[in-house]
C-alpha positions as CSV (number, residue, x, y, z in Angstrom):
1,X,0.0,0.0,0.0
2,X,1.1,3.3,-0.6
3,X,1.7,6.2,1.8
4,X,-0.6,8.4,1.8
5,X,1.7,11.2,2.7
6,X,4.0,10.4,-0.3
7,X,7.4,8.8,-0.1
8,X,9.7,9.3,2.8
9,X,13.2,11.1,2.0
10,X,16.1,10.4,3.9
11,X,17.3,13.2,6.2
12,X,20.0,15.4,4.3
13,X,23.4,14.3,5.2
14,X,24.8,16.6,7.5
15,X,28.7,17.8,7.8
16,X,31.4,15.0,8.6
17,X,32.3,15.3,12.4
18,X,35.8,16.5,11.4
19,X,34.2,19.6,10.1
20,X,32.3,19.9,13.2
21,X,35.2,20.1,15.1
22,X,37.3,23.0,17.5
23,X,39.7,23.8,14.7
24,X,36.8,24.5,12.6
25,X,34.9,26.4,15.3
26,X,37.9,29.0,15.9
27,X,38.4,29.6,12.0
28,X,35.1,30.8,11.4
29,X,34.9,32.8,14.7
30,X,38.5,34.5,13.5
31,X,37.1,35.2,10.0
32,X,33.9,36.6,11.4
33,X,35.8,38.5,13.8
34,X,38.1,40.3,11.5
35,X,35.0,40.8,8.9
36,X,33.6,42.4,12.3
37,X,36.6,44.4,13.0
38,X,36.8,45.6,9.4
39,X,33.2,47.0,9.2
40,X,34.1,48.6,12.6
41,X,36.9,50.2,11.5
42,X,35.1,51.9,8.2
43,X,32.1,52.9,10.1
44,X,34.6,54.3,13.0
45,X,36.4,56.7,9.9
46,X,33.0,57.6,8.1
47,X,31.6,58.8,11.9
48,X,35.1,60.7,12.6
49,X,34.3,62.5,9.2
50,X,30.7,63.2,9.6
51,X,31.4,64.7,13.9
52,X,34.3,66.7,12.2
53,X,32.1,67.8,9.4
54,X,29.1,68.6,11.1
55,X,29.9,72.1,11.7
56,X,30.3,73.1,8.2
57,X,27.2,71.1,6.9
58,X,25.4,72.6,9.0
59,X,26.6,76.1,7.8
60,X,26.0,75.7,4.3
61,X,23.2,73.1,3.8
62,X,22.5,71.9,0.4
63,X,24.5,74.1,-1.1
64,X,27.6,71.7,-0.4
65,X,27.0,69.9,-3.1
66,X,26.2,72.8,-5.7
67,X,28.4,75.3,-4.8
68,X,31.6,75.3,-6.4
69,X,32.8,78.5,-4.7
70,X,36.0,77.3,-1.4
71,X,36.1,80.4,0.8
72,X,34.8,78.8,4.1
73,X,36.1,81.7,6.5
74,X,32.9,83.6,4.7
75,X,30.8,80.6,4.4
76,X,30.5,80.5,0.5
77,X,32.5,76.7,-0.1
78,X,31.1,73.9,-1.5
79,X,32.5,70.9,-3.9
80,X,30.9,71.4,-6.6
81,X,34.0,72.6,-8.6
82,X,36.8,69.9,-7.0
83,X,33.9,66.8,-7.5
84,X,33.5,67.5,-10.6
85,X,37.5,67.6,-11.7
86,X,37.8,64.3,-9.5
87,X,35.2,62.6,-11.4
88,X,36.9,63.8,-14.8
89,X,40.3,63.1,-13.8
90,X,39.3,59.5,-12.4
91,X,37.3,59.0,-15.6
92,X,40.2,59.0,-18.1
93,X,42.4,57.4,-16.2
94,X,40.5,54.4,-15.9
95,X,39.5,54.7,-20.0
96,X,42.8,54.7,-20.3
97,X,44.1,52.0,-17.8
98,X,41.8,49.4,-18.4
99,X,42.6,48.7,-22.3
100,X,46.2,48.3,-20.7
101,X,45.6,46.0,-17.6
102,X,43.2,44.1,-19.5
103,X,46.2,43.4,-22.1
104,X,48.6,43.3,-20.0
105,X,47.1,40.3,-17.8
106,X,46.0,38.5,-20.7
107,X,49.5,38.2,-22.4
108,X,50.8,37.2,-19.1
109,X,48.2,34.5,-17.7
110,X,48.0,33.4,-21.5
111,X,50.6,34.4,-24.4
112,X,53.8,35.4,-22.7
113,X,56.4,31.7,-22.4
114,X,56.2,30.3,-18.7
115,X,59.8,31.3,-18.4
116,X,59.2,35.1,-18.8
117,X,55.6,35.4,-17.2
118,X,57.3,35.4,-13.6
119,X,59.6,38.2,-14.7
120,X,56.7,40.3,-16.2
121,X,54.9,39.7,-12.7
122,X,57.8,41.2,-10.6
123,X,57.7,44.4,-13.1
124,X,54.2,44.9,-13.1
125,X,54.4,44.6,-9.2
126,X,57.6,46.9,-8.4
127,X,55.3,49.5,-10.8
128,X,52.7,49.4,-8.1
129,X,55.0,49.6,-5.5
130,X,56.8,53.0,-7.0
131,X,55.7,55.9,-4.8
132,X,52.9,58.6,-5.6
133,X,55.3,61.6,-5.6
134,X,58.0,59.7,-8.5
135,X,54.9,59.5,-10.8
136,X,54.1,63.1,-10.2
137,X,57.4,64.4,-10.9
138,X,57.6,62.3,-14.1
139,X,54.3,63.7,-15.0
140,X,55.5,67.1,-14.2
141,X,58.5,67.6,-15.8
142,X,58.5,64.9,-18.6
143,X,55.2,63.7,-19.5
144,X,53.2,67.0,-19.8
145,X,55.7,68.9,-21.8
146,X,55.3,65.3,-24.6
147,X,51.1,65.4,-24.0
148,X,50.9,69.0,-25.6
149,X,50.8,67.6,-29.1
150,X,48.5,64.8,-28.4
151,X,46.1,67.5,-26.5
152,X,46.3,69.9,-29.6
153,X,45.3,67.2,-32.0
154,X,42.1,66.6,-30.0
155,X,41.6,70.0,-29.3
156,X,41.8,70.5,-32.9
157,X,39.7,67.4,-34.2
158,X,37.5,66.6,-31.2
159,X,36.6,70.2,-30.3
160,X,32.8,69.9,-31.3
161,X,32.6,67.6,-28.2
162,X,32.2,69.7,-24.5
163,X,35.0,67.7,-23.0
164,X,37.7,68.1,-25.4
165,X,37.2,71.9,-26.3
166,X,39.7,74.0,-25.4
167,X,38.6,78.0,-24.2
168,X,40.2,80.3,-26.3
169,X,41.7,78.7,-28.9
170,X,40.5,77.5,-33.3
171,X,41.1,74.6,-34.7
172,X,44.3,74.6,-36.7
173,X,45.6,77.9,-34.8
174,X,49.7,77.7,-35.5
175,X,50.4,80.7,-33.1
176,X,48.2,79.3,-30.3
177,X,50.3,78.8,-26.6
178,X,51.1,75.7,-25.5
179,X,50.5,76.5,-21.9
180,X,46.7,76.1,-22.4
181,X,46.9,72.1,-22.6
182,X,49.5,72.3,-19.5
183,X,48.4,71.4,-15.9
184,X,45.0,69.7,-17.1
185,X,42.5,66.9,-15.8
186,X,43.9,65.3,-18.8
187,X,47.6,65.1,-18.1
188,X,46.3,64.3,-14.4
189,X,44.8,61.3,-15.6
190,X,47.0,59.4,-17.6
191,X,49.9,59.6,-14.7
192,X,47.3,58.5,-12.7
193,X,46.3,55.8,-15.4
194,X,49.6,54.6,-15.3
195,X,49.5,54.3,-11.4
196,X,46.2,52.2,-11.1
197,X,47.0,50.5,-14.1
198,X,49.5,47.6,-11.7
199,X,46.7,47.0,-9.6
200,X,43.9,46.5,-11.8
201,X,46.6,44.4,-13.6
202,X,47.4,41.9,-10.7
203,X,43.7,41.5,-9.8
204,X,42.8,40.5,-13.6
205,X,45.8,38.6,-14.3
206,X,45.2,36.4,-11.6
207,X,41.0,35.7,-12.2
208,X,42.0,34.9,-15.9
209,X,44.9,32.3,-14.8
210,X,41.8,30.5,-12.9
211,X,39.9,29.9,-15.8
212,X,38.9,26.3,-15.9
213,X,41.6,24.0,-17.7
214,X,38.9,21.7,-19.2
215,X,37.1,24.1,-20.7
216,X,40.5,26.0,-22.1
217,X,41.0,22.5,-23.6
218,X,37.5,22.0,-25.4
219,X,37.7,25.1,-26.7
220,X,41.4,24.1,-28.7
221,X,39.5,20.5,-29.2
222,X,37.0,22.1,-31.1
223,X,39.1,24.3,-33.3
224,X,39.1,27.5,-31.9
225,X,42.2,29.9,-31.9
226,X,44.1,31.2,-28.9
227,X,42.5,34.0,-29.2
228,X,39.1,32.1,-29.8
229,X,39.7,30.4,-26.9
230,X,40.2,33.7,-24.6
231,X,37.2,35.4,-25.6
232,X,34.7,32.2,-25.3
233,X,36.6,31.0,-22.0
234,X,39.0,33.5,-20.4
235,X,36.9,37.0,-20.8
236,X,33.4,35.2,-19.7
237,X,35.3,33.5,-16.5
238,X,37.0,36.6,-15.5
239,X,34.1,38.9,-16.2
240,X,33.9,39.7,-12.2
241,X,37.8,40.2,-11.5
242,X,37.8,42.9,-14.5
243,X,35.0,44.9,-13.0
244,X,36.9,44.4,-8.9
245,X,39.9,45.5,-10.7
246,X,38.2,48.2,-12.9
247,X,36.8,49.8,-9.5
248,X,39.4,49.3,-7.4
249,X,41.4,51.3,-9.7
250,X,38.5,53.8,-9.8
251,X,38.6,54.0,-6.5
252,X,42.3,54.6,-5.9
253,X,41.8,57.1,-9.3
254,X,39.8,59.3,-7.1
255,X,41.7,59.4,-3.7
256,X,45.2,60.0,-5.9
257,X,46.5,63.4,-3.9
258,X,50.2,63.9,-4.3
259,X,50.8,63.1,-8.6
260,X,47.6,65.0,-9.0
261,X,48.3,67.8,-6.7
262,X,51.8,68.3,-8.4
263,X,50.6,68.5,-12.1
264,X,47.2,70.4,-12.0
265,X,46.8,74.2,-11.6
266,X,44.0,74.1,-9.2
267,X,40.4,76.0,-10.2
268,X,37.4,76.6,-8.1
269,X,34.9,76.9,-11.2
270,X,33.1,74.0,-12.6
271,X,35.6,73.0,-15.7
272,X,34.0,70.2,-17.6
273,X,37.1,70.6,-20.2
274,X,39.5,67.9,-19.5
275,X,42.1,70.0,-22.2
276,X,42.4,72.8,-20.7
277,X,44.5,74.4,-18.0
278,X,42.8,73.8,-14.6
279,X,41.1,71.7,-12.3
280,X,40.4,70.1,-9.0
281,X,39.9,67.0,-7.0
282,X,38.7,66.8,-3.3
283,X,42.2,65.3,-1.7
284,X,44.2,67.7,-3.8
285,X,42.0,70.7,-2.4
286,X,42.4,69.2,1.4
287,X,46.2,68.7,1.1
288,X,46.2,72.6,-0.4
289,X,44.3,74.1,2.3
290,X,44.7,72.0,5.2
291,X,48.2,72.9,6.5
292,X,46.3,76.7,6.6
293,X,42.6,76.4,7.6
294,X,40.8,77.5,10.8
295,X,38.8,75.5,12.9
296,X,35.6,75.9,10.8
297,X,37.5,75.9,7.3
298,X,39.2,72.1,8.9
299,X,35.6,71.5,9.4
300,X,34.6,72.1,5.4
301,X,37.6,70.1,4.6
302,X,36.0,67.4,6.7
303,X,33.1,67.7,4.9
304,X,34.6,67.7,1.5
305,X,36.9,64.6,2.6
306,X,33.6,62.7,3.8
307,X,31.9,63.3,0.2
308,X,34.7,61.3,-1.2
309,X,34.5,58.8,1.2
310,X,30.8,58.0,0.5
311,X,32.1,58.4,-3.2
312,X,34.3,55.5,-2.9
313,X,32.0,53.6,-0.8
314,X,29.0,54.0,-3.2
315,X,31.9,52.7,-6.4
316,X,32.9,49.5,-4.2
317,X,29.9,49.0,-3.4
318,X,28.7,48.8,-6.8
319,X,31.4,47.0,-8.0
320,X,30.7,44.4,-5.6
321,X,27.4,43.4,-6.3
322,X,28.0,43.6,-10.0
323,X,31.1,41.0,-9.6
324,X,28.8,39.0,-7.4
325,X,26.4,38.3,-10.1
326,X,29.1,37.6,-12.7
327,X,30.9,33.6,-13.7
328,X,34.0,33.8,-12.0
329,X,34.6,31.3,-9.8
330,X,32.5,29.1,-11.2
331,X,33.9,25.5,-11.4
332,X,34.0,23.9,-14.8
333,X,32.1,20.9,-16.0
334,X,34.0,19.5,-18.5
């Protein structure tokens, strides 16, 4: 006779007693411990900002955000003006990092011989270790003066568009100074390209070594060419280390102080022309002002440093969720 209350199922098989054990007791109590101590430590900095900021919001309202004005002392400051530059700034350098560390890793995890991939490893590591202030001063005194061209050719081709017109100057305009394209959001961001560039590098490089040997070998079985092989297996599988490494590189684009302090000519007006002399990020106007500010200008540079901080917060945040959703990871099946 049948059971009227259907078939019976076994109980799930639960986890071997080894598993169960002390050992594995302390390990997750440590890793949930330091996650703890981690989220403590974030919301501990984002409070410190928002008690030393609190004066200055409080001042100037919602104006904060719209006014692009920085005289505190007289209560006219917002960041307006410096957001908007370290949005710009951030923005090319990571459109022009991420062709590069997307190249770089795949040559390495996949083209270079076995022989010379650890060597190219060390370089691309000791780049990321080179400190803020030797990029600026390469950027200063050697890369701008070699940009100039390259920024007169857009100027001059690309002018139509907002962000690559130039104030002041025509296309084709022989007698036309060179200092205009000097000190701009544009020479900013490729020294600061080159700086994230190592980083978004190492994070991609090693998602794509990951990538599933069997399916890396079905896809030569069935004919397909290295390359073949990289876009159907490699790109798919490290779809969610290029966006980590995309916006971790974002993120340290928009907290770069010292290279971009050093190279732009700083501007409180909202400059939307990445060309052209002048512009502004929010840690380049707190390392300007805050060796000189009162008590309530510190304040306002609270303020402006806790804008970034949600900034960056908002981008990882992002990031995360996106990469979360993508294949890496996965196991393959083959």
């Amino acid at each position: 006779m049948l059971d009227p209350h259907g078939p019976v199922l076994d109980p799930p098989p639960g986890r071997p007693p080894a598993a169960r054990g002390l050992g594995d007791r302390v390990f997750r109590y440590q890793l949930t411990a330091t996650g703890v101590v981690v989220l403590g430590i974030m919301a501990a900095v984002g409070l410190f900002l928002l008690l030393r900021a609190a004066q200055a919001l409080r001042a100037t309202g919602p104006s904060f955000l719209t006014t692009a004005q920085w005289q505190p002392d007289v209560h006219k400051f917002g960041i307006a003006a410096v957001l908007t530059g370290t949005l710009l700034i951030a923005a090319v350098a990571v459109t022009l990092s991420v062709p590069l560390a997307v190249g770089t890793a795949l040559f390495i995890s996949d083209v270079a011989p076995r022989g010379l991939r650890r060597t190219l490893v060390s370089l691309v590591d000791l780049m990321a270790a080179v400190p803020s202030v030797v990029y600026g001063l390469w950027g200063l005194f050697f890369l701008q003066a070699h940009v100039i061209g390259l920024s007169r050719w857009l100027s001059d081709w690309f002018g139509w568009f907002p962000l690559f017109k130039v104030d002041g100057t025509h296309p084709g305009d022989p007698l036309a100074s060179a200092s205009v394209y000097t000190a701009s959001a544009f020479v900013a961001g490729i020294v600061v390209a080159l700086m994230v560039a190592p980083i978004q590098c190492s994070v991609m490089r090693e998602v794509f070594a990951q990538a599933p040997a069997g399916e890396r070998e079905g896809a030569y079985a069935l004919g397909a060419t290295r390359w073949g092989m990289i876009r159907a297996v490699v790109l798919p599988y490290g779809k969610g280390g290029m966006i980590g490494g995309t916006m971790l590189g974002l993120g340290r684009a928009m907290g770069e102080t010292i290279a971009v302090y050093m190279i732009i000519s700083p501007v409180f007006v909202i400059q939307p022309h990445i060309l052209q002399t002048g512009s502004n990020s929010v840690s380049s106007l707190i390392a300007l002002h805050y060796g000189d500010a009162s008590s309530f200008g510190m304040s306002a540079l609270m303020a402006a440093g806790l804008a970034l901080f949600l900034l960056t917060l908002a981008v990882n945040f992002t990031a995360s969720t996106i990469a979360a959703r993508s294949r890496s990871g996965a196991q393959s099946e083959a």
